[in-house]
N, C-alpha and C positions, 0 to 999 in steps of 0.2 A: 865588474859583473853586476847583473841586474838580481834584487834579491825578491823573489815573487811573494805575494801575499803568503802570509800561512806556510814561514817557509821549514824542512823540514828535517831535521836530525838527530843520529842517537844521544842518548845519554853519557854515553861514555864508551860501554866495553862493546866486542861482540864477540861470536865463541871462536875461541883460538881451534886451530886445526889437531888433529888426532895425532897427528906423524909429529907434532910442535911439543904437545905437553898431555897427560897423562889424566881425561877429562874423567875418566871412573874416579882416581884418587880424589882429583881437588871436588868433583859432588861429591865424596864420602866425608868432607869436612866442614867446618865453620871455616870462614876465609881464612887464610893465614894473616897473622899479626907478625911472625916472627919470618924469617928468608926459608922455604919448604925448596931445595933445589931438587932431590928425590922426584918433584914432581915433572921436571923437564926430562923429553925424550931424547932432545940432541946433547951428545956431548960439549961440555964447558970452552970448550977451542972453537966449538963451530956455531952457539948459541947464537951470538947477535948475529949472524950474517941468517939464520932460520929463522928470527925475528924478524928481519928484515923482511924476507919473502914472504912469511907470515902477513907482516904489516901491509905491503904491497895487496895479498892479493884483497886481505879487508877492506880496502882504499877500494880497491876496483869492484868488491860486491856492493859498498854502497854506493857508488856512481852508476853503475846498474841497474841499482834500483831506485833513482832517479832523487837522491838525499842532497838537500841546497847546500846542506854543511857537514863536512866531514871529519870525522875521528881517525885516531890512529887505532882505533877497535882494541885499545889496551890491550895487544899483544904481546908486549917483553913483562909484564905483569903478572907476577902469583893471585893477586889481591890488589882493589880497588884503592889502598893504602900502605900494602908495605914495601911497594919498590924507594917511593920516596921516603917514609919514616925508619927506615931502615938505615938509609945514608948520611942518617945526619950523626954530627957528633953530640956525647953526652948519652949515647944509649952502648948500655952493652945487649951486642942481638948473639954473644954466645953461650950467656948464662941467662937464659930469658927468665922471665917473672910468670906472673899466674893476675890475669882480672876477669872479670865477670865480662861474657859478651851480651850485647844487648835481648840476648833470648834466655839470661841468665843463668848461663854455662860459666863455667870457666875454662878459659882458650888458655895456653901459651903467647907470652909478649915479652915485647923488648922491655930490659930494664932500662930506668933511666937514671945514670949513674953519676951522670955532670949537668953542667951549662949546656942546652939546647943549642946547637949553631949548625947553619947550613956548609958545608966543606966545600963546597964545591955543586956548579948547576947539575940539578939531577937529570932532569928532563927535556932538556933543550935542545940535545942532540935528538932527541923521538919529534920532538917539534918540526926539528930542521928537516928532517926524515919525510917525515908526513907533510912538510909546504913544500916540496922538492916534486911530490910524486902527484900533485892533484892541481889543477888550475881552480878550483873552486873554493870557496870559506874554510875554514879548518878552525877546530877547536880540541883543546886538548884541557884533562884535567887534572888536578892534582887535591890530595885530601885535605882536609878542613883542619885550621890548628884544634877547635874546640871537640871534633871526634878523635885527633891523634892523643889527646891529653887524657882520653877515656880508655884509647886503646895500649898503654903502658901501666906499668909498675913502678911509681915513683917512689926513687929512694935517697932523690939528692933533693927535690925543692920542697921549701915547706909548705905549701899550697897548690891547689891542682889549677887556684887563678892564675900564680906565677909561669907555670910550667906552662899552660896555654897562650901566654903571652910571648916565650920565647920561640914556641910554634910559629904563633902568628908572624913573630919578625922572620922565620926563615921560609912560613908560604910564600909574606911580603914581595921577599930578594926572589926567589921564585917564579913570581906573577909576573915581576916588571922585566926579568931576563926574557919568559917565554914571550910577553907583546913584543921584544926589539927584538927576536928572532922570528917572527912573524905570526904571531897567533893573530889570530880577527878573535876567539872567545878564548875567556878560559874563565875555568871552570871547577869551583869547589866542594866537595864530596861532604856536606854535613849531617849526616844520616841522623847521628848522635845526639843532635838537636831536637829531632821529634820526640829520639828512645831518653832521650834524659830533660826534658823542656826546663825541669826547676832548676837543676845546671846552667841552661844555657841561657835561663833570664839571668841568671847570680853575674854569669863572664862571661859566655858564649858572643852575645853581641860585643861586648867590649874588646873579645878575641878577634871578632868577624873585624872589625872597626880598625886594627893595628894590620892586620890582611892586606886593607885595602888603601892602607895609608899611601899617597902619593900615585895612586896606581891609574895612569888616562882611558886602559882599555876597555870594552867591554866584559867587565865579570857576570858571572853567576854563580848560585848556590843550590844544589840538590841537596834537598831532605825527602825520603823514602822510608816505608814501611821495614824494610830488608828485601835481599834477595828473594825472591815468592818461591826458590826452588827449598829454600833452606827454614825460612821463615813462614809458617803456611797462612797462621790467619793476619787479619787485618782489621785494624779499626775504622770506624765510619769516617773519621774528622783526624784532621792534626791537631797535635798537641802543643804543636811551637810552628807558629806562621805566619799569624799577620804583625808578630814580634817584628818581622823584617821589613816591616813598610818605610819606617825612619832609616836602615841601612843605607850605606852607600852601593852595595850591590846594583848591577840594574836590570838583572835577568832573575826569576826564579822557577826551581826545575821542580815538579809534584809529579805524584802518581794522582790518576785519577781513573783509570779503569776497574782496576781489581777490585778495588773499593767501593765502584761509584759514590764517591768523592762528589757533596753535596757541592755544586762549582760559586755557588754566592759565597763564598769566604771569601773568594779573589777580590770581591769589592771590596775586600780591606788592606788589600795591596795594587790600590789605584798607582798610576804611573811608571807599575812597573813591567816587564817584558816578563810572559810569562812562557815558560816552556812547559805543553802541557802531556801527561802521560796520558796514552792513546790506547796503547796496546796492554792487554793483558800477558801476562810472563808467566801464572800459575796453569799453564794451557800451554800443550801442541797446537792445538787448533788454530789455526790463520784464520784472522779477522776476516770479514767481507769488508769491502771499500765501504759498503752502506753504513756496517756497525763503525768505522773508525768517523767516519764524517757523522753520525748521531753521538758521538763522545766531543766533537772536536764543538758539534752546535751546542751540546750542552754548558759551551763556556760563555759564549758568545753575547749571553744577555747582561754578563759580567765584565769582561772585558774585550775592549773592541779589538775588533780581528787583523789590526796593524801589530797590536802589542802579544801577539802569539806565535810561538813556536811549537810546532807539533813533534811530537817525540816517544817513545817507548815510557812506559811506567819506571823504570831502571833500566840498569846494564842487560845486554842480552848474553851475556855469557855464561849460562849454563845452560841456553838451549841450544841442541842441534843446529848446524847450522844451515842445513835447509827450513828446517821450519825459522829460524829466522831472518833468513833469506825471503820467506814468502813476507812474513809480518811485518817486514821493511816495505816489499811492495805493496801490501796493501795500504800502509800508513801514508805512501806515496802519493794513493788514487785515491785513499779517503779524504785526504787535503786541495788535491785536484777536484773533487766532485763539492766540494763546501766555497771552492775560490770562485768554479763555473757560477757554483746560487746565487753568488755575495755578484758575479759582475765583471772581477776583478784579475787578472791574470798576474799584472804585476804593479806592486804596492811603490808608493810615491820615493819607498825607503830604497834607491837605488846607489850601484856606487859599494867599497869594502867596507866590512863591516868598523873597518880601522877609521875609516873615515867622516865617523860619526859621534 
């Protein structure tokens, strides 16, 4: 398939349906760190087969609404992170722990009570799920070793560098199952990077680095403000960003609406594929096509409009999902009316993204 300028996709989530899971509950909380099963509507027997439909019909509202690259709209997911940090061995998720969440609460988390090691592919089956039902790009995510080592209670290693490192080796195994079961991206959730920068200069890159070790596919890396439903205000700038310019990553995923996100930083992440946030999340309000194409030109003097992916500021999962239904389409027409200015319909970069 041909991949048109400016091409265009979520971040990760979108809102799970009402009949699926218990959307008053999970806005009443800080994401879950620990498994919250309480919050599923369908019974335990018939779960994945409602995720399944779930996931399906996500697939079908972003094709819809005209998205080059598709997610699986993290539907079998409580939280952005604990369906995979929950699976691995060396945590106990039945006696959880207590840490600070980045709004400095303290949440409920898994303790971590061994050796970090992946048991078995978490994700790969939602992979297969989501390359099965869409002829077009897919990408799927999975959390970041250096924000999982922030979201526990460690009680076995002597260092939070160690314990981020044995993350990284089981994103690693992770990364490289989801490209041979067909991702074209994937995609790393490092929030914790922004909310803790002097962490993430100490180990974070050397955590990102063990990540991506051996790995040929296309990656990326989101660092975000927090969810906007949960987290309300926002700082002008990042705190940890152009740290990423030496990574092997080759995508990076920003907010830049809510914010207005001064866009001359990106010139200091030259060569890299930027995924850029469009849409504001702290609003019902659907964007006009005009306002998404006046955010998308605000990058443009920075980086040229081959190396851009248009995208939401984060996950859309805690909004309705008609208004995120509109705010896909508009994101859609805002990138259509920027590609018509530029000339361009479809960019030189044709062909799967695997292929590149």
């Amino acid at each position: 398939m041909e991949t048109p300028l400016l091409p265009t996709s979520l971040v990760g989530s979108y809102p799970q349906p009402d009949w699926l899971i218990d959307r008053q509950k999970l806005a009443g909380r800080f994401p879950p760190r620990i498994r919250v099963r309480e919050l599923w509507r369908v019974p335990s027997e018939w779960l994945e087969h409602a995720q399944d439909d779930a996931t399906i019909l996500a697939i079908r509202e972003q094709e819809r609404a005209g998205l080059d690259i598709i997610t699986d709209g993290e539907m079998r997911r409580e939280s952005y992170s604990n369906r995979f940090a929950t699976a691995l061995e060396g945590v106990d998720i039945d006696n959880p722990g207590t840490a600070l969440d980045r709004s400095g609460h303290p949440n409920p988390v898994p303790r971590v009570v061994g050796k970090i090691r992946r048991k078995y592919p978490v994700q790969v089956r939602d992979l297969q799920f989501l390359r099965a039902n869409t002829n077009r790009q897919v990408k799927i995510t999975v959390p970041g070793a250096f924000t999982m080592a922030q979201q526990v209670q460690n009680d076995h290693y002597k260092s939070e560098e160690a314990l981020a490192m044995d993350y990284a080796v089981a994103v690693n195994e992770e990364i490289k199952d989801l490209f041979a079961a067909g991702a074209d991206v994937v995609q790393m959730d490092e929030p914790y990077m922004q909310a803790r920068p002097d962490k993430a200069r100490q180990y974070g890159l050397q955590a990102l680095r063990r990540a991506l070790d051996g790995v040929a596919g296309i990656t990326a890396v989101h660092l975000c403000f927090g969810y906007a439903a949960i987290i309300h205000e926002r700082p002008s700038g990042y705190s940890f960003l152009p740290e990423l310019a030496d990574s092997d990553v080759r995508q990076v995923s920003i907010e830049t609406a809510q914010s207005s996100l001064d866009c001359s930083v990106l010139e200091k992440l030259r060569g890299k594929t930027i995924i850029l946030g469009v849409l504001d999340l702290s609003t019902h309000q659907i964007e006009t096509p005009e306002t998404v194409a006046a955010r998308i030109q605000r990058a443009l003097p920075f980086v040229a409009a081959e190396q851009l992916v248009v995208a939401p500021d984060c996950g859309l999962k805690y909004l309705p999902r008609d208004v995120a239904f509109g705010k896909m389409k508009a994101m859609v027409e805002g990138a259509r009316l920027v590609r018509t200015k530029l000339g361009g319909s479809v960019s030189a970069r044709s062909g799967s993204a695997r292929d590149r």
